[in-house]
MARSE-285933 format. One record per atom (N, C-alpha, C, O): residue number from 0; x, y, z. Coordinates in steps of 0.2 Angstrom, whole numbers, padded with zeros to 4 digits, always signed. Example, Ala and Ser with C-alpha at 12.3 -4.5 7.8 and 13.67 -1.06 7.14 Angstrom:
! MARSE-285933
@nr=0 | X=+0066 | Y=-0028 | Z=+0039 $
@nr=0 | X=+0062 | Y=-0022 | Z=+0039 $
@nr=0 | X=+0066 | Y=-0016 | Z=+0039 $
@nr=0 | X=+0071 | Y=-0017 | Z=+0042 $
@nr=1 | X=+0064 | Y=-0011 | Z=+0035 $
@nr=1 | X=+0068 | Y=-0005 | Z=+0036 $
@nr=1 | X=+0064 | Y=+0000 | Z=+0039 $
@nr=1 | X=+0067 | Y=+0006 | Z=+0040 $
//
This chain:
! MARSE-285933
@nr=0 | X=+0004 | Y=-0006 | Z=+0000 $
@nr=0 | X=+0000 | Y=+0000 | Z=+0000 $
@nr=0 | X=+0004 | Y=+0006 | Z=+0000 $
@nr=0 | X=+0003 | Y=+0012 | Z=-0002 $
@nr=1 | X=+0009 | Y=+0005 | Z=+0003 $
@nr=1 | X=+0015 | Y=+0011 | Z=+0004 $
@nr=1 | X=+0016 | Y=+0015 | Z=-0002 $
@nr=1 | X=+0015 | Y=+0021 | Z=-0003 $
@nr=2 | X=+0021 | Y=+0010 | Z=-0008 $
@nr=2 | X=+0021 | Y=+0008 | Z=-0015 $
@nr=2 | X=+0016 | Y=+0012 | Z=-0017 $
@nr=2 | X=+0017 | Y=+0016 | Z=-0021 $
@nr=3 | X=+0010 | Y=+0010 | Z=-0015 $
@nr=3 | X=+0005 | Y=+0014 | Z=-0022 $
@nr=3 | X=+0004 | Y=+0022 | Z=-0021 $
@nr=3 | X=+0003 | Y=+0026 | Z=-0025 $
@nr=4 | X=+0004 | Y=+0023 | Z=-0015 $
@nr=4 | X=+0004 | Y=+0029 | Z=-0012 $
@nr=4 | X=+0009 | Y=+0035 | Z=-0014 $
@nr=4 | X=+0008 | Y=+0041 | Z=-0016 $
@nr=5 | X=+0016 | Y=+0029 | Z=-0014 $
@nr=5 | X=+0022 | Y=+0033 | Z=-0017 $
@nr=5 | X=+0024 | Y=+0035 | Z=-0023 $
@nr=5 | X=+0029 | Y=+0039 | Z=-0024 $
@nr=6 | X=+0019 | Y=+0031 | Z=-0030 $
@nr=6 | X=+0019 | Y=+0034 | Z=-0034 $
@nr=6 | X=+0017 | Y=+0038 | Z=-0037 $
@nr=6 | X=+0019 | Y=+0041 | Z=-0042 $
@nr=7 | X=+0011 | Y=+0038 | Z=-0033 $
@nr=7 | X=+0007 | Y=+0045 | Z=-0036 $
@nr=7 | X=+0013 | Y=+0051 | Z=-0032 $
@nr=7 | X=+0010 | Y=+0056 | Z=-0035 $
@nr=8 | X=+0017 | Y=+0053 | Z=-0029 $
@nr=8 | X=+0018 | Y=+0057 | Z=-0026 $
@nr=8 | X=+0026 | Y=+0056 | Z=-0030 $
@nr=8 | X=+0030 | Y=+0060 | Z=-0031 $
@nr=9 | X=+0027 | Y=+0051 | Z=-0032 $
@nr=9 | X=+0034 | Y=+0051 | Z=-0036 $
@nr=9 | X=+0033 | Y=+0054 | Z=-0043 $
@nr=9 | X=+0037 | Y=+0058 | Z=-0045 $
@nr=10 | X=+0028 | Y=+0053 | Z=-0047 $
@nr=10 | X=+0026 | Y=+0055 | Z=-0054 $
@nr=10 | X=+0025 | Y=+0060 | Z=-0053 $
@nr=10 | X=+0024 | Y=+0062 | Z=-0058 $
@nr=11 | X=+0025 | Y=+0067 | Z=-0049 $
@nr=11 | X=+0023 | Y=+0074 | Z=-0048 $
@nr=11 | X=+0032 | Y=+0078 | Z=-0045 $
@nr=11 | X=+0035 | Y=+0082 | Z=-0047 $
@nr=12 | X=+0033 | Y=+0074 | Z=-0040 $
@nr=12 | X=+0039 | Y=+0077 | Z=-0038 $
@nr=12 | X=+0047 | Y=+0074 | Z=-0040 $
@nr=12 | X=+0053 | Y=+0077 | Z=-0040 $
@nr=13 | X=+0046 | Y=+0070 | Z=-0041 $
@nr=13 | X=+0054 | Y=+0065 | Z=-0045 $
@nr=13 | X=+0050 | Y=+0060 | Z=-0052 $
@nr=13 | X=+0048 | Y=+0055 | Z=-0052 $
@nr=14 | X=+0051 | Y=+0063 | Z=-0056 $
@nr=14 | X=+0047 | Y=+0058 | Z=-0062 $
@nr=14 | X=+0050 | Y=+0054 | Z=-0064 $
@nr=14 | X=+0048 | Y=+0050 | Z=-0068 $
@nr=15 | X=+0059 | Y=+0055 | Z=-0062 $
@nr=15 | X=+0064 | Y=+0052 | Z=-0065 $
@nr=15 | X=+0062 | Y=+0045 | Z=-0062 $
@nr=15 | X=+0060 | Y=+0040 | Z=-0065 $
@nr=16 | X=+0062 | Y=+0045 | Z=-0056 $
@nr=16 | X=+0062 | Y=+0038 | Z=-0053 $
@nr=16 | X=+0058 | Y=+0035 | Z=-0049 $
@nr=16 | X=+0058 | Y=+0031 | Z=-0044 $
@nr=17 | X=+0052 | Y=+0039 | Z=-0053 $
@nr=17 | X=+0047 | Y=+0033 | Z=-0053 $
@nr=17 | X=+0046 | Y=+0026 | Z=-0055 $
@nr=17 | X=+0043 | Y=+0022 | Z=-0052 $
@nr=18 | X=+0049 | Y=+0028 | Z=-0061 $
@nr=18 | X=+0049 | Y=+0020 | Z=-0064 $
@nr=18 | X=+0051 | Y=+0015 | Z=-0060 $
@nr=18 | X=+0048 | Y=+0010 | Z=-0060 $
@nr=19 | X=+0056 | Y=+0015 | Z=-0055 $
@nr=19 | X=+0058 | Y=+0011 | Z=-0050 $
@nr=19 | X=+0053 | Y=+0010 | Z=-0047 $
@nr=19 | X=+0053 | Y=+0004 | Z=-0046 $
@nr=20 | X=+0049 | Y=+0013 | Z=-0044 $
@nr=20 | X=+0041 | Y=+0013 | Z=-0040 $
@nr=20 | X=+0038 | Y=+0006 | Z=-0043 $
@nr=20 | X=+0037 | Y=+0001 | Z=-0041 $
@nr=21 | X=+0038 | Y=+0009 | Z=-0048 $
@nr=21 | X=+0034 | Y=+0003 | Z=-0054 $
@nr=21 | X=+0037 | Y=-0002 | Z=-0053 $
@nr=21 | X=+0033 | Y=-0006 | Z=-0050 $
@nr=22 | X=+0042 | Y=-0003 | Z=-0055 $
@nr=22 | X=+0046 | Y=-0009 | Z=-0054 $
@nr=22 | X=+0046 | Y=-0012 | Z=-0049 $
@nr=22 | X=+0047 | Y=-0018 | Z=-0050 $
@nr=23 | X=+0045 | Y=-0010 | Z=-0045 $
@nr=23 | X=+0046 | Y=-0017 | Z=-0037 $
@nr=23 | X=+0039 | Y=-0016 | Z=-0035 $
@nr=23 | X=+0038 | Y=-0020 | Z=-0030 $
@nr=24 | X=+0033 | Y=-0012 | Z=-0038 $
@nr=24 | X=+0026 | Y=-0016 | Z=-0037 $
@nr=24 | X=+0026 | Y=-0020 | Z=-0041 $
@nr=24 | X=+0023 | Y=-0024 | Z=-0038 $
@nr=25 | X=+0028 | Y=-0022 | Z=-0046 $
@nr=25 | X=+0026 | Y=-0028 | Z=-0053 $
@nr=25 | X=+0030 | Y=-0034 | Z=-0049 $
@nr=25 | X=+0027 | Y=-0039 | Z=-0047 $
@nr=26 | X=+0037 | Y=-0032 | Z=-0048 $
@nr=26 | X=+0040 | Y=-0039 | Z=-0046 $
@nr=26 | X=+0038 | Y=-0041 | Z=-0037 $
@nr=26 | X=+0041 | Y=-0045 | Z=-0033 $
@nr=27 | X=+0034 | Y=-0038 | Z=-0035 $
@nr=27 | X=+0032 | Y=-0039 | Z=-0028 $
@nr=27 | X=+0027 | Y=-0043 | Z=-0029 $
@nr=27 | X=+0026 | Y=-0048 | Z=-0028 $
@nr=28 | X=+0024 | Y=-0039 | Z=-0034 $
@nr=28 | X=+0014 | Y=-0042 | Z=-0035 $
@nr=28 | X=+0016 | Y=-0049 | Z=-0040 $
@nr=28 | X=+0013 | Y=-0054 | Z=-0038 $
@nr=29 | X=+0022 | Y=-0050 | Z=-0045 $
@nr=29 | X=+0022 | Y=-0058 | Z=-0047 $
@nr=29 | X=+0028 | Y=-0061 | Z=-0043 $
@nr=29 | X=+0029 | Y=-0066 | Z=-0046 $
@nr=30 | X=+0031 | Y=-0061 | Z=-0039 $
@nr=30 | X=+0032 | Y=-0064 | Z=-0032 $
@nr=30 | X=+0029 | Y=-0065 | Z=-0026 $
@nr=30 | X=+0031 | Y=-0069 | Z=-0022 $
@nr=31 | X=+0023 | Y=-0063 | Z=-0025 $
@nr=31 | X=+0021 | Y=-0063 | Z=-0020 $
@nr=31 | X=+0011 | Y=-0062 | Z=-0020 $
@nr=31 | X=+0007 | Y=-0060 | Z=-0016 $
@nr=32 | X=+0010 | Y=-0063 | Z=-0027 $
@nr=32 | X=+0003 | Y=-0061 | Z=-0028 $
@nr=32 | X=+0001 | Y=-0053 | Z=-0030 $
@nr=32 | X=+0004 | Y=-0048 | Z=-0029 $
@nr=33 | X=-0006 | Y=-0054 | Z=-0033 $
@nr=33 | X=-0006 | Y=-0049 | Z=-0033 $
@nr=33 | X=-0012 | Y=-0046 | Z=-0028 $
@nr=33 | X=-0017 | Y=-0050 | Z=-0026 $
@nr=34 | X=-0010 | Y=-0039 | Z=-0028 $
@nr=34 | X=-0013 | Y=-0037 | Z=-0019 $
@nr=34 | X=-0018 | Y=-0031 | Z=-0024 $
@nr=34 | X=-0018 | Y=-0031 | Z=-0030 $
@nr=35 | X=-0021 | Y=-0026 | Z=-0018 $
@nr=35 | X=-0025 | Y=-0021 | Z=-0022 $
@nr=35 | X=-0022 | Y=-0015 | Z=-0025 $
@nr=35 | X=-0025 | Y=-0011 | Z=-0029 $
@nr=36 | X=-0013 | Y=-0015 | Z=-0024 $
@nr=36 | X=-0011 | Y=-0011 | Z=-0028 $
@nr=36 | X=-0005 | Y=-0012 | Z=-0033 $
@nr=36 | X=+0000 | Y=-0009 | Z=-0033 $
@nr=37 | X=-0006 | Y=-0017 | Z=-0035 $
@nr=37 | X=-0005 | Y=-0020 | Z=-0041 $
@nr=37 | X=-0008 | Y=-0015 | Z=-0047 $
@nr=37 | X=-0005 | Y=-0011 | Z=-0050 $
@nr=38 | X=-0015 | Y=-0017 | Z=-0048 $
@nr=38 | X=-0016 | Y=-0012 | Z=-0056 $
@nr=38 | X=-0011 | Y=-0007 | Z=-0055 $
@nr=38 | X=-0008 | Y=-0006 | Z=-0060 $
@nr=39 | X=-0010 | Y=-0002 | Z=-0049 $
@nr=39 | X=-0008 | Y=+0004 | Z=-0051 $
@nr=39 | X=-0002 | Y=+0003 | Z=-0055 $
@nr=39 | X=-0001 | Y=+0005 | Z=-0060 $
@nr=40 | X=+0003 | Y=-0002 | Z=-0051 $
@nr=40 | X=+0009 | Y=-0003 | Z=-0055 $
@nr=40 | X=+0010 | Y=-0007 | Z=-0064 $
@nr=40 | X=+0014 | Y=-0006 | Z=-0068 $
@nr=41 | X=+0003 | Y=-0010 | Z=-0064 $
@nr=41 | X=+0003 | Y=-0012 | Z=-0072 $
@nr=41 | X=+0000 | Y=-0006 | Z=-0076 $
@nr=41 | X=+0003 | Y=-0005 | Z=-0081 $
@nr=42 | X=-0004 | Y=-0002 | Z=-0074 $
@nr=42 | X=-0005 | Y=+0002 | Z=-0078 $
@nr=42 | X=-0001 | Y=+0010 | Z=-0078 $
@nr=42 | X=-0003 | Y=+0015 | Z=-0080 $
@nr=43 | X=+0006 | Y=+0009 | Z=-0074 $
@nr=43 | X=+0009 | Y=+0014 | Z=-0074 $
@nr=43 | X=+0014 | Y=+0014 | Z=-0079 $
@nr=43 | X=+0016 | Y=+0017 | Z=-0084 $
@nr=44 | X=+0016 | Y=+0008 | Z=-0077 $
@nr=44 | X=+0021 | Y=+0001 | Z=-0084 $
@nr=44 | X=+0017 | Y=+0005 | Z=-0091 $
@nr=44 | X=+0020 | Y=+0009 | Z=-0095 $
@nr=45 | X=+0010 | Y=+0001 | Z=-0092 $
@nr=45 | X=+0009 | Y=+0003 | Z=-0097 $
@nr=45 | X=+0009 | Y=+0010 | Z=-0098 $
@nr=45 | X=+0013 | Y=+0012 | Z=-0103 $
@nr=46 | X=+0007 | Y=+0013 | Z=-0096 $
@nr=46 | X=+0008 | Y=+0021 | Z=-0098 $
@nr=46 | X=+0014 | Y=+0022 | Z=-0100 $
@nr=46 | X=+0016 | Y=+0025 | Z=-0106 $
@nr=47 | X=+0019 | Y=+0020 | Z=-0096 $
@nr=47 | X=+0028 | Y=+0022 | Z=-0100 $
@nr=47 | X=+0029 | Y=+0020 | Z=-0105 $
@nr=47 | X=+0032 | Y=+0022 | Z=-0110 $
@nr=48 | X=+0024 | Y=+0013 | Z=-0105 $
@nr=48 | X=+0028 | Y=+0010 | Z=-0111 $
@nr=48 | X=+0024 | Y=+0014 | Z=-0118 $
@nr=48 | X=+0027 | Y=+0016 | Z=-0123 $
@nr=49 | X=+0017 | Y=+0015 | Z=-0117 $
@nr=49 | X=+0015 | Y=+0021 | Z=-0122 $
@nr=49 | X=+0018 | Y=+0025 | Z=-0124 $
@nr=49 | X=+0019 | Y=+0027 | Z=-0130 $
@nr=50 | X=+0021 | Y=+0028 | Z=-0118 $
@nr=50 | X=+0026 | Y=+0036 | Z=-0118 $
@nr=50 | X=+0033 | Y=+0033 | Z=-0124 $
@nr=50 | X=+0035 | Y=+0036 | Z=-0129 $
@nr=51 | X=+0035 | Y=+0027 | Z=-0122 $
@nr=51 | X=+0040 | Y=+0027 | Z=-0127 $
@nr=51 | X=+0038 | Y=+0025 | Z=-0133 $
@nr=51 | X=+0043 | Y=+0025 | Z=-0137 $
@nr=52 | X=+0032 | Y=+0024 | Z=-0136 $
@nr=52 | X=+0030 | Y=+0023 | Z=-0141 $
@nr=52 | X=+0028 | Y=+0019 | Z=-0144 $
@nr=52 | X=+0026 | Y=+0019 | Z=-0150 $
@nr=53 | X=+0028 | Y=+0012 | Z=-0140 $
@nr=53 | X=+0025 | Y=+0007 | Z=-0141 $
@nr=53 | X=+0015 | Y=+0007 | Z=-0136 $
@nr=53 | X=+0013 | Y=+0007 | Z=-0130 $
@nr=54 | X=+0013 | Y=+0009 | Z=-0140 $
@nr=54 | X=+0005 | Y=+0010 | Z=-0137 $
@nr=54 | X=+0004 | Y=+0003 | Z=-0137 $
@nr=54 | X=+0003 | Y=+0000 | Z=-0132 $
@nr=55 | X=+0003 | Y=-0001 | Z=-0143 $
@nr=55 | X=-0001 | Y=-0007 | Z=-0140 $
@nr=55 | X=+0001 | Y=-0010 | Z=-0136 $
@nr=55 | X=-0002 | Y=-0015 | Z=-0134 $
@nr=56 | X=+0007 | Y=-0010 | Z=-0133 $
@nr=56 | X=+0012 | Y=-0013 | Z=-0127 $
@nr=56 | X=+0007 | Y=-0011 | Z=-0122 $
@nr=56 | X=+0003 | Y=-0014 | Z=-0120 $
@nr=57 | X=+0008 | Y=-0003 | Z=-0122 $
@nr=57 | X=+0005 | Y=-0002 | Z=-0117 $
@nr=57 | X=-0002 | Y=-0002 | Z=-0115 $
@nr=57 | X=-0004 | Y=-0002 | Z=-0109 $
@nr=58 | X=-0004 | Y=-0003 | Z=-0120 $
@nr=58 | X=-0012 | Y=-0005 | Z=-0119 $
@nr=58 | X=-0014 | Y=-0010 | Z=-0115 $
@nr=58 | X=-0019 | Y=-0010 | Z=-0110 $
@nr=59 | X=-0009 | Y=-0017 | Z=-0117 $
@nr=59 | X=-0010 | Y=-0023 | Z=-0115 $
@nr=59 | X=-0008 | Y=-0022 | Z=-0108 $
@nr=59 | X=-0013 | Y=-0025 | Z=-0105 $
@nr=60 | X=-0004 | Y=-0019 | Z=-0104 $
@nr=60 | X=-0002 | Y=-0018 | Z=-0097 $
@nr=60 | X=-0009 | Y=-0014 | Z=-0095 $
@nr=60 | X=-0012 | Y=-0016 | Z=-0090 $
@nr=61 | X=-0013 | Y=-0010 | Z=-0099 $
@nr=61 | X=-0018 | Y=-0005 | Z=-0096 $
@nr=61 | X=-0025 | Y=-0010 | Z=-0096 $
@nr=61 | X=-0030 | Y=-0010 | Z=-0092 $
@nr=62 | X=-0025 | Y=-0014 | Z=-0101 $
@nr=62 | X=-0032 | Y=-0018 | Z=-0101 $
@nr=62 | X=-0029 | Y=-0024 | Z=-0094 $
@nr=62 | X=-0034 | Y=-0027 | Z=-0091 $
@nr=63 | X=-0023 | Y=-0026 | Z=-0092 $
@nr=63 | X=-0022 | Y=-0032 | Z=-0086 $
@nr=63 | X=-0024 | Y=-0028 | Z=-0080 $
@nr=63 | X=-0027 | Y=-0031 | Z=-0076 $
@nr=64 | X=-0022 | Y=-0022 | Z=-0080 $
@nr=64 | X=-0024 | Y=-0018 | Z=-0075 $
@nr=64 | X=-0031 | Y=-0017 | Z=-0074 $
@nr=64 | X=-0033 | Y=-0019 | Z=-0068 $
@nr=65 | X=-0036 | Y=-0014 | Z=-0080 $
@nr=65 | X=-0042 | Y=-0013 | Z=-0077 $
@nr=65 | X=-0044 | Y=-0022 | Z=-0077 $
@nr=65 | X=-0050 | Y=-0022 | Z=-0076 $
@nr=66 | X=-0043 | Y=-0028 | Z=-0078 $
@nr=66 | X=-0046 | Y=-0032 | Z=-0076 $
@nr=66 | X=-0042 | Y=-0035 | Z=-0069 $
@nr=66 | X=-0045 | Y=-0039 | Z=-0065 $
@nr=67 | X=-0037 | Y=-0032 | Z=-0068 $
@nr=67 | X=-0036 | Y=-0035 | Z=-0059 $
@nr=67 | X=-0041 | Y=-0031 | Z=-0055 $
@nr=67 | X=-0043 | Y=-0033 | Z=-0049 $
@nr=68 | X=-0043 | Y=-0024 | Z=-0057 $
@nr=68 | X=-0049 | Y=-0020 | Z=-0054 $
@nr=68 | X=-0054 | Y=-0025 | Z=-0050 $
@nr=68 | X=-0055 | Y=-0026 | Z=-0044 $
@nr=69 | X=-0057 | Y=-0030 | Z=-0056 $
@nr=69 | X=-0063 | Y=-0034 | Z=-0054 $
@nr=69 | X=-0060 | Y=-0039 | Z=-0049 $
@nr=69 | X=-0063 | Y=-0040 | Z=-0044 $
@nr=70 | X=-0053 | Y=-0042 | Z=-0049 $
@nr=70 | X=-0052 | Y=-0046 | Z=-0045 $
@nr=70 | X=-0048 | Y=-0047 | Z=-0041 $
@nr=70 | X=-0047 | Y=-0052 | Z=-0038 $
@nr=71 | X=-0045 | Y=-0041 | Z=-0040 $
@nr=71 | X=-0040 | Y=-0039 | Z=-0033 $
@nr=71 | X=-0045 | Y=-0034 | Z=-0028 $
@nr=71 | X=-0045 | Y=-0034 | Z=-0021 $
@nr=72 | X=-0048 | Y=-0030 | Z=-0032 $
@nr=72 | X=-0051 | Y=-0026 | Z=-0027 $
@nr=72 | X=-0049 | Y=-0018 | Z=-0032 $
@nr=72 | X=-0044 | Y=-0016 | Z=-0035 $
@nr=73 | X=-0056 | Y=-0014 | Z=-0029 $
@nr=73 | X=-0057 | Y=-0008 | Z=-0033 $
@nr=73 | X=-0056 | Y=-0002 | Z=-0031 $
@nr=73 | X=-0059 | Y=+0003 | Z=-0032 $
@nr=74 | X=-0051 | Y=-0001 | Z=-0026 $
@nr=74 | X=-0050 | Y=+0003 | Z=-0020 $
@nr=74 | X=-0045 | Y=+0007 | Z=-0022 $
@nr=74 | X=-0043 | Y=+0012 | Z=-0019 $
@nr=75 | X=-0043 | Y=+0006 | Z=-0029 $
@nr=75 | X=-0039 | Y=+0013 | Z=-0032 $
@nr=75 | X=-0042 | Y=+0015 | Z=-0040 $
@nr=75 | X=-0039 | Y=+0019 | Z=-0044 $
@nr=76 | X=-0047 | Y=+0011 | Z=-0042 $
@nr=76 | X=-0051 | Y=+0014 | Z=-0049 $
@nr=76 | X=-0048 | Y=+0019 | Z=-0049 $
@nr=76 | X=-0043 | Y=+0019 | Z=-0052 $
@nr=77 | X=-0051 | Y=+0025 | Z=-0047 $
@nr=77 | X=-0047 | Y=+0031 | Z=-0050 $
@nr=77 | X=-0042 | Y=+0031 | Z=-0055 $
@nr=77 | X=-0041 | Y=+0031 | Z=-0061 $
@nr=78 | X=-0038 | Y=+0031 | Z=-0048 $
@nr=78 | X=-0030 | Y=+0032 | Z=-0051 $
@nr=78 | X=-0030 | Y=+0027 | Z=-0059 $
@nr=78 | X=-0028 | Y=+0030 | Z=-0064 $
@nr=79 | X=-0033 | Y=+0022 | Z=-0058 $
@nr=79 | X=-0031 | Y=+0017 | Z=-0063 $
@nr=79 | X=-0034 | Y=+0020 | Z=-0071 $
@nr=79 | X=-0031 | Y=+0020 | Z=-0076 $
@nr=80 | X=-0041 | Y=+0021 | Z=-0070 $
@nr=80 | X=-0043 | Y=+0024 | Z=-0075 $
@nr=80 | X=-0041 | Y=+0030 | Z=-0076 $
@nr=80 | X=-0041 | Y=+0031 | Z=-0082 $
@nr=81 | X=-0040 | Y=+0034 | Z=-0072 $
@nr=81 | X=-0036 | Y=+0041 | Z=-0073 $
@nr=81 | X=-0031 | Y=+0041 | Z=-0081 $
@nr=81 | X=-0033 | Y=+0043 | Z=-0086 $
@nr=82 | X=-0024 | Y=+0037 | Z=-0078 $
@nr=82 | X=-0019 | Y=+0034 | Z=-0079 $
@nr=82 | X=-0021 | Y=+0029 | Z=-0088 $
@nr=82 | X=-0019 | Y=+0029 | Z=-0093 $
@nr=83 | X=-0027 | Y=+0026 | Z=-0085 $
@nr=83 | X=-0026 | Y=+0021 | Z=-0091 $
@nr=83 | X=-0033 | Y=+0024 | Z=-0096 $
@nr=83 | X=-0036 | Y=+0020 | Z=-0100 $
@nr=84 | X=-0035 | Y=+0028 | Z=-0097 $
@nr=84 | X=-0041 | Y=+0031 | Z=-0102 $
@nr=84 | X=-0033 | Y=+0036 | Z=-0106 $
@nr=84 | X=-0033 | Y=+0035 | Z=-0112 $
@nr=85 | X=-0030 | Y=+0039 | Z=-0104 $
@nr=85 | X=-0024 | Y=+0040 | Z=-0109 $
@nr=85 | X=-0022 | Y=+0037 | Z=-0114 $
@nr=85 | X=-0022 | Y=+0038 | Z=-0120 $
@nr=86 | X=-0020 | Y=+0034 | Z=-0112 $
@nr=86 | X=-0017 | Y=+0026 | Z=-0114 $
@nr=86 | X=-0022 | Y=+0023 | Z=-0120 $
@nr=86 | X=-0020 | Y=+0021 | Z=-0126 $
@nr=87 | X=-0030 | Y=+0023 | Z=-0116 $
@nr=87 | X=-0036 | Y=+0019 | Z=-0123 $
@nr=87 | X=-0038 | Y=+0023 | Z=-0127 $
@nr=87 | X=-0041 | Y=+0020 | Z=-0131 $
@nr=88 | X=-0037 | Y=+0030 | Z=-0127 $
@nr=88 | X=-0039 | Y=+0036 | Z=-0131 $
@nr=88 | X=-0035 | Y=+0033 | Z=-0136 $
@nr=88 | X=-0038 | Y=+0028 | Z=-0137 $
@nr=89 | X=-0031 | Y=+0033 | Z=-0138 $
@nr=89 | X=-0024 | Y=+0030 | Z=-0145 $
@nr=89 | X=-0028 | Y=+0025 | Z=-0146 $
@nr=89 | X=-0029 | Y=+0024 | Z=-0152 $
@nr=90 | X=-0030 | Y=+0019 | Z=-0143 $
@nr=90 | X=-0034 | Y=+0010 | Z=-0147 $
@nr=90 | X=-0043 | Y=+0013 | Z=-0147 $
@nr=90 | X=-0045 | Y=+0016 | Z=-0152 $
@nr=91 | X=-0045 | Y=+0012 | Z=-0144 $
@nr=91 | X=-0051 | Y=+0011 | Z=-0143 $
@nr=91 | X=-0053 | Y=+0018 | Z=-0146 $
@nr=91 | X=-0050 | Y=+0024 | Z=-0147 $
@nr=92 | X=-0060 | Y=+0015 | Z=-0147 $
@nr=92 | X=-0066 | Y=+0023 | Z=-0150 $
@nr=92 | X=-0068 | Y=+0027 | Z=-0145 $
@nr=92 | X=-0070 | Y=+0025 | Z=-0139 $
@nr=93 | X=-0068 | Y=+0036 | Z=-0146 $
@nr=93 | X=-0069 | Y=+0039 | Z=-0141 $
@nr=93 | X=-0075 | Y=+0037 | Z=-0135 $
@nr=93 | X=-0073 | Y=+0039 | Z=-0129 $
@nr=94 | X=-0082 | Y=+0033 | Z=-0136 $
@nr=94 | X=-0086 | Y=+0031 | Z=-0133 $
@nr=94 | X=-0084 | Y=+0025 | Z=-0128 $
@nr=94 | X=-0087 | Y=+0024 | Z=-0122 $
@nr=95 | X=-0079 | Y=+0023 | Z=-0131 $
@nr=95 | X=-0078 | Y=+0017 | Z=-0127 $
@nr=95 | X=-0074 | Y=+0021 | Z=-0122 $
@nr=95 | X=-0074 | Y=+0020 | Z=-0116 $
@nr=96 | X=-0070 | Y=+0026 | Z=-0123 $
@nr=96 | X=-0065 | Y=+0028 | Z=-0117 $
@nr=96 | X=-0069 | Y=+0032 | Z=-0111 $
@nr=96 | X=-0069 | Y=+0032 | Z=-0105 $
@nr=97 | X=-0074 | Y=+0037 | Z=-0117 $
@nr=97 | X=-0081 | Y=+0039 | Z=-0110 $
@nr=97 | X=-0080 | Y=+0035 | Z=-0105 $
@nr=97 | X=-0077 | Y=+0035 | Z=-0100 $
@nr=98 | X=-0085 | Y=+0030 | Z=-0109 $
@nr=98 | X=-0089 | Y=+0025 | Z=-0105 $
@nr=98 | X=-0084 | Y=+0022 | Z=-0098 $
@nr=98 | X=-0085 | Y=+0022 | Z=-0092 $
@nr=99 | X=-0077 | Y=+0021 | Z=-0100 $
@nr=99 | X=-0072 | Y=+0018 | Z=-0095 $
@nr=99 | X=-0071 | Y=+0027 | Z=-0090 $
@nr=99 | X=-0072 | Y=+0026 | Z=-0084 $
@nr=100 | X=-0071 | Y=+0032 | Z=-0092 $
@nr=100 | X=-0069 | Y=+0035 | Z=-0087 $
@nr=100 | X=-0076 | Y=+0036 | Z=-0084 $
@nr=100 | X=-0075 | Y=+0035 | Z=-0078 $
@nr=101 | X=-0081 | Y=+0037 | Z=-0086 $
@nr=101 | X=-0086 | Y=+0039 | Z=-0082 $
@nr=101 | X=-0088 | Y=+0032 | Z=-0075 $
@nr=101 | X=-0090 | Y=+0033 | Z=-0069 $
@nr=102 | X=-0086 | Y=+0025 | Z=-0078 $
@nr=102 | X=-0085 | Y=+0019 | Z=-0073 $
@nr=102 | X=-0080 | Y=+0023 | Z=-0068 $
@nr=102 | X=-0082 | Y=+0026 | Z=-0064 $
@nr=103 | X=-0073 | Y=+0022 | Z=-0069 $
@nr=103 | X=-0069 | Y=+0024 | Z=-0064 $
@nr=103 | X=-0071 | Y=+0029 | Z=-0059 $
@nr=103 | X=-0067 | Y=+0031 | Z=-0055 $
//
C-alpha cells in the first residue's frame, strides 16, 4: 500500500524515478501475488511504455490492470482509470474511453 501511495507522489515530484516505484510493485505483485495495488503498478508500466511509443504494449499492461480492478479489489479505480483512459484514447473509439472514465 505504501508503494501505491508513493507513486502517485513520485510521478509529480521525482518523475525520473518513478519507474523504479513501478518496478518493485510488478516484481512484488508476481512474487508474492497480486494485492490491491497492483493495477496501479501495471497500468503505470503501461503508460511508460505508451510514452516510449509502443502504445499497443501499453495498452496490453492497461487492459491487465483494469481487469485486476474486478479481481483484486477496486480501492484505487481512480487512479487506474485516470492513468489508463490516456493510454485507450490512442486504441479504442472515443465512446468506449467515456464509458471507461465515467465507470472509474
Amino acid at each position: 500500500k505504501f508503494l501505491g501511495k508513493l507513486e502517485i507522489g513520485m510521478t509529480q515530484i521525482m518523475p525520473k524515478s518513478a519507474p523504479y516505484v513501478t518496478q518493485r510493485i510488478i516484481q512484488l505483485s508476481l512474487s508474492d501475488g497480486m494485492s490491491p495495488v497492483s493495477p496501479i503498478g501495471f497500468v503505470h508500466f503501461g503508460s511508460y511504455i505508451a510514452k516510449l511509443g509502443d502504445i499497443s504494449g501499453g495498452y496490453k499492461y492497461v487492459k491487465l490492470a483494469r481487469s485486476l480492478l474486478d479481481k483484486v479489489s477496486r480501492e484505487n479505480a481512480g487512479e487506474v482509470s485516470c492513468f489508463g483512459t490516456q493510454v485507450i484514447a490512442y486504441v479504442e473509439p472515443l465512446q468506449a474511453v467515456l464509458e471507461y472514465h465515467d465507470e472509474g
